[in-house]
N, C-alpha and C positions, 0 to 999 in steps of 0.2 A: 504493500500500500504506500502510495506517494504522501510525503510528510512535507507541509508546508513552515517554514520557518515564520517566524509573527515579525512584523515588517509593521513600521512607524510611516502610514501614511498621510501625508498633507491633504487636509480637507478643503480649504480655502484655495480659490484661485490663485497660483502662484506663479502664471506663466510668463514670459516676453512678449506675449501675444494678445490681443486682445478675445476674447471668449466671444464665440458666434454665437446666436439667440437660432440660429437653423440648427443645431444642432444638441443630442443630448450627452452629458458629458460623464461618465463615473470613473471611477479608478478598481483595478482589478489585476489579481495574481496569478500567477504560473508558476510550475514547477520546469527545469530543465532535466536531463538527462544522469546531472550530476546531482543533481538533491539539492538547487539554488533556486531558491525563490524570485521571480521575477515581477519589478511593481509595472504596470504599463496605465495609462491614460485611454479608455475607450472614445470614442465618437459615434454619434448612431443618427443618422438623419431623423429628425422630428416625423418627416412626413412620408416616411419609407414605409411599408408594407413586406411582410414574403421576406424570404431568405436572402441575403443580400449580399454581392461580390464581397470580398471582405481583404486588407491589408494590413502588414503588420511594418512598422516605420522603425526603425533607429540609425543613433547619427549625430552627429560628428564623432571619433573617435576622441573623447574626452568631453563630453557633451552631455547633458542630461534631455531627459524628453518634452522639459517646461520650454526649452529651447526650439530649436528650429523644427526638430521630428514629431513635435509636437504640433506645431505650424503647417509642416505636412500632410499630417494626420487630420487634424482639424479641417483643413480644405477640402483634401479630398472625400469627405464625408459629408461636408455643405451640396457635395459633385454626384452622392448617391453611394458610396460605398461605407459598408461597416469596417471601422480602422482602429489598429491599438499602434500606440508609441509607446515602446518602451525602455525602462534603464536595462543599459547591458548588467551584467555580471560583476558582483565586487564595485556598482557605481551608483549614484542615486538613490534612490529609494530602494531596489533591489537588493538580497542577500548577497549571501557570497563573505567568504572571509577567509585570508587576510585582503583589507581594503586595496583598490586601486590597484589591482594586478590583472593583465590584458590577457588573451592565449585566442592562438588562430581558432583552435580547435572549441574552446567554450563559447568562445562569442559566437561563432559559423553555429553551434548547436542554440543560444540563443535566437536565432532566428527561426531553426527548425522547433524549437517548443513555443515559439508563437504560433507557428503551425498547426502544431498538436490543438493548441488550446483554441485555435480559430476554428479546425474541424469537426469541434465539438462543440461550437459555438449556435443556442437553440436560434438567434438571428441571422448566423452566417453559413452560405451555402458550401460544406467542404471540395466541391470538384470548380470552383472559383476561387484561388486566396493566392496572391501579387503579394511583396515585398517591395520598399524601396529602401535605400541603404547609400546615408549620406557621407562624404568622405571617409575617411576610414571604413567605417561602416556598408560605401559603395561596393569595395574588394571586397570584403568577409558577404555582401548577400549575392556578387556574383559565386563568390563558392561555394554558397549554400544554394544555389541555385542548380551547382554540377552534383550536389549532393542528395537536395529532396525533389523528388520525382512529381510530388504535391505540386509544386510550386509552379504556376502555367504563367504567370509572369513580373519580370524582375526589372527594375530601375535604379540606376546606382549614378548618384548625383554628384558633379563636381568630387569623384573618385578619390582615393590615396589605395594603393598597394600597401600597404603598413610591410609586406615582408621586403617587397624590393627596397621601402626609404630604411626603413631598420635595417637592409643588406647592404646596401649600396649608398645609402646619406641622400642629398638632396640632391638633384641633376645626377646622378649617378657617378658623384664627385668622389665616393672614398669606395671603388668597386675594383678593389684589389684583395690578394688575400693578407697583404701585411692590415692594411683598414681594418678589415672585420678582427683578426687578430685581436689587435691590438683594443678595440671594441669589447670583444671578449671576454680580454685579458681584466677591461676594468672594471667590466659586471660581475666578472667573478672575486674581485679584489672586496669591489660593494658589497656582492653575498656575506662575507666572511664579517664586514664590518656590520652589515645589521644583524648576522645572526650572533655575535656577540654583545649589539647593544640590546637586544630581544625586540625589537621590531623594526620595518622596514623605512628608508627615508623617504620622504618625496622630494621629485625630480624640478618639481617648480610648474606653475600654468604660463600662459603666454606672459612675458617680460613685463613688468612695470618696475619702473615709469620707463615709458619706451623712448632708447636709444636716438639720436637722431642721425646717426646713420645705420640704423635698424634697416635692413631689407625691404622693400616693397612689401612682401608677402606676411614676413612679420607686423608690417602697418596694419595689414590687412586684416589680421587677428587682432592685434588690439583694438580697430574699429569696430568690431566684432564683439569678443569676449569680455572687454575691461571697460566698456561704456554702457550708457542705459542701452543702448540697440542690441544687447544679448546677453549683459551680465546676468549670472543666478549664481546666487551662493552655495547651490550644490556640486555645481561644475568644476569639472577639474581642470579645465583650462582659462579659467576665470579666478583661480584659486589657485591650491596647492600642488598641481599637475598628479599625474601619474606617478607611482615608485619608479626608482630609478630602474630597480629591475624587473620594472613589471613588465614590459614589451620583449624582454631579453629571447622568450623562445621565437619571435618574429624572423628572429635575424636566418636561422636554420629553416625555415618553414615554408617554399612559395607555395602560396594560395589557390594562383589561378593556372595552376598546370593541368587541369582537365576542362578548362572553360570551355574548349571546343569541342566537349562532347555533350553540352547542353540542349536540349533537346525544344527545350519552353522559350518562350522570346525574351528577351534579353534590349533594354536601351539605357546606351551609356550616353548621360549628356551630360556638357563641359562648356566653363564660357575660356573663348579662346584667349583670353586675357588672363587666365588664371597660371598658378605657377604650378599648379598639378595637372597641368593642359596635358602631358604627356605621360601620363600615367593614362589619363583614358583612353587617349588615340592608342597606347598601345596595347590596350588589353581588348581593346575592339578588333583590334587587327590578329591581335593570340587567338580571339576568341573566333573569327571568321578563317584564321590558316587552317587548313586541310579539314574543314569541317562538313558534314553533311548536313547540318541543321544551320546553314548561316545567313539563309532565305527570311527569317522574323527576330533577325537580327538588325540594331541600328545606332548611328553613333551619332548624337546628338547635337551639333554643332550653337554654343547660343553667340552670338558676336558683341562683343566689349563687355563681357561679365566678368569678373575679377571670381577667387573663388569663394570669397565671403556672399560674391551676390547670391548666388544660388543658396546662401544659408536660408535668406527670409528676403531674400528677391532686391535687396540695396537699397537703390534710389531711383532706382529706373522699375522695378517690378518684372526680375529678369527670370525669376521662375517659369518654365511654360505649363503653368498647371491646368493651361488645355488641349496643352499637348499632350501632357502626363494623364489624361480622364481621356482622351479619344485611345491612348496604347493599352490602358488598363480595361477598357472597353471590350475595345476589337480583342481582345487575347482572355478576357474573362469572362468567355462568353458559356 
């Protein structure tokens, strides 16, 4: 018998986002594969009827679901779909312990036990249930897309590979074997030092006060994460980031080595301004080499998005979430 851990849920509106009046809103648990509790945020159209397409959203990778997954969620259920957003594993509101610790392997089953939990949902029709899956979180629901059979279709937004930037750094700047070495070498230096302080440290959230010759793409997070447009004090990139060795199995692990044998449609969209522009192009192109399924596949191109726009659309409203309800549509049907 599945045993649910007792999870401290927020009652009060807590989000980034303003709360739609089209839709109805609860909070609701899950168990995963591993025996973790999962908190998720439901959406249920007011005026829905009948068994209904149904999605499960998470995203950013250090992100909670008050956040942009939540924003996602929320829309697409204004759009007619029953939808949960929710905290990964070890984050948010979700169990899981010890805190703030990543793994290919739990969070890819995170989005399969939103599955589970959708297909048994008395609302949601189980031969209809879509994922989308926002950076980080993009890689981990294309892999759980080579992995659940369920899943008829997937959307992975302004992407990260969490295994290629863990393997290889940013641009694919430190994709040698002294790099990862020496990578390695400090996470296991770190192992030693927190398992003799008896817990682990964290690695920090997006930089404040931010540098002024901080990168572009670091601007780009702190206009993001450290201002009213997407701070929440659960997030871990808003705050105390991740363990330092919480991503460390990343680094050995790629993710999207079976993507092209995906069978379910599959749209990766990217605004060409972003600096993880090429993580999607090239998982779109893994994922259509030597494939027989690469016919309901598509690669989303949006033009001057940065990659924070696609968190909650910027300043321009660069989300296509009419484009994202006519794919989720046509493929959940």
């Amino acid at each position: 018998m599945m045993k649910t851990e007792p999870l401290t849920l927020t009652n009060e509106w807590d989000k980034t986002f303003p709360k739609s009046e089209k839709v109805s809103h609860s909070k609701v648990t899950f168990v995963n594969r591993y025996g973790i509790t999962l908190a998720a945020d439901m959406y249920v159209p007011k005026d829905a009827s009948g068994k209904l397409p149904a999605i499960a959203v998470c995203g950013p990778f250090g992100a909670v679901k008050e956040q942009c997954s939540g924003l996602y969620a929320q829309t697409m259920a204004e759009r007619g779909f029953l939808t949960i957003a929710f905290d990964p594993s070890f984050t948010g509101e979700s169990g899981g312990s010890p805190r703030y610790m990543a793994s290919p392997d739990i969070n890819t089953e995170d989005f399969m036990a939103a599955v589970d939990f959708l297909s048994l949902n008395d609302r949601a029709d189980a031969d209809r249930i879509g994922i989308i899956g926002i950076c980080g979180w993009g890689g981990l629901a294309v892999n759980a897309a080579a992995l659940d059979t369920r899943i008829k279709a997937t959307v992975a937004s302004t992407m990260y590979d969490m295994t290629r930037v863990n393997a290889n750094g940013y641009f694919d700047s430190e994709d040698s074997e002294e790099a990862r070495y020496a990578k390695k070498a400090e996470m296991c230096a770190q192992r030693i030092k927190d398992y003799a302080a008896g817990g682990y440290t964290l690695g920090g959230g997006v930089v404040d006060p931010l540098p002024d010759d901080a990168p572009y793409f670091v601007k780009d997070y702190y206009d993001y994460y450290k201002t009213d447009r997407g701070y929440h004090p659960r997030s871990l990139n808003s705050n105390g980031g991740w363990n330092i060795i919480g991503c460390e199995s990343f680094i050995n692990q790629p993710i999207l080595k079976y993507s092209n044998e995906i069978r379910s449609a599959v749209m990766i969209m990217h605004g060409d301004r972003a600096h993880s522009f090429y993580f999607g192009k090239d998982a779109y192109e893994n994922m259509i080499k030597d494939s027989k399924y690469a016919d309901n596949k598509e690669l989303l191109v949006i033009e001057g998005a940065s990659h924070t726009d696609l968190y909650d659309g910027g300043k321009t409203g660069a989300i296509p979430f009419d484009r994202i309800e006519s794919f989720m549509k046509e493929n959940l049907k």
